[in-house]
C-alpha positions, -999 to 999 in steps of 0.1 A, spaced: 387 317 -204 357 330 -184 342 297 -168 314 315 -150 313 313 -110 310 281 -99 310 293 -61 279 315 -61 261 283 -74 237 260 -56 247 228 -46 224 218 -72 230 239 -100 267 227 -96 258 191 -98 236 202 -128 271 220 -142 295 193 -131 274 168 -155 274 189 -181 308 194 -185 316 154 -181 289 157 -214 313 179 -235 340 159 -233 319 128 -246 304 155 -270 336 170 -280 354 139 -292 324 130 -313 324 163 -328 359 157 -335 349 126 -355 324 143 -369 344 171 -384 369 145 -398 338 134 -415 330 168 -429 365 168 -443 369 136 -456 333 119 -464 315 117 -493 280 121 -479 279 151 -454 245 151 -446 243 131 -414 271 144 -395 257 178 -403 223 166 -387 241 149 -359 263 185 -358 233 204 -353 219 185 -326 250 186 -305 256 220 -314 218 230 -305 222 212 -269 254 232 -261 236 262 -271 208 263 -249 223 252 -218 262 266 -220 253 303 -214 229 293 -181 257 273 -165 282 301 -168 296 292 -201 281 321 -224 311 320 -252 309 283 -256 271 289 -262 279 315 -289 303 294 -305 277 261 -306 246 289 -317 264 300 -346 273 262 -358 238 256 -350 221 288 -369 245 277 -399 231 243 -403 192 255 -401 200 281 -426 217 260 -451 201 228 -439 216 190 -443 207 190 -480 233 217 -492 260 193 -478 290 197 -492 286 239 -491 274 236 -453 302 212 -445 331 239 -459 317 267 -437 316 249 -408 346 237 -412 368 268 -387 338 273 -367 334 239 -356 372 236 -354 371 269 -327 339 254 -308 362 223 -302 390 242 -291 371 267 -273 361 227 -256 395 217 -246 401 252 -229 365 251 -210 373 217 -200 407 223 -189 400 255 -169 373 236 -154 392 208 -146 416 233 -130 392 246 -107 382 217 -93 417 208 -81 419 239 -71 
């Protein structure tokens, strides 16, 4: 997995990428919890909302911090939601379904590489 490179960063731009990848894993395991919600709840509509707003962070900060397929992944689960919007629930929710399961595996490998690197 391309993880960017971390050693022609800043100092400061490292921090700034450090912290944001200690925020996907608090981010990932509520999108896990969120997904089981998709699957299993009878009202969709707020985890979609709550989906979209992860998702829409990810987006516009992965790609900048060297993480440009993790921001794909989050802009297509993002441009899903605002096209079919909260309110068509339950047909929003099947979609999303595999490409919210691939942004949160696309999470554990982008963590993991990362994680690698910095024992590295």
């Amino acid at each position: 997995m391309k993880t960017g490179a971390p050693s022609a960063m800043s100092p400061g731009m490292a921090r700034v990428r450090s912290r944001f990848v200690e925020e996907l894993r608090v981010r990932q395991d509520r999108l896990i919890s969120l997904r089981a919600e998709l699957a299993d709840g009878p009202s969709v509509a707020p985890a979609l909302d709550e989906i979209g707003r992860i998702s829409h962070k990810i987006a516009g900060t992965a790609a900048t911090l060297g993480f440009p397929e993790l921001g794909a992944d989050a802009s297509v689960i993002d441009d899903l939601i605002d096209r079919t919007g909260a309110a068509n629930g339950t047909e929003s929710a099947c979609w999303l379904l595999c490409d919210l399961r691939d942004m949160i595996t696309r999470l554990d490998a982008l963590i993991a590489a990362v994680g690698r690197a910095q024992l590295a």
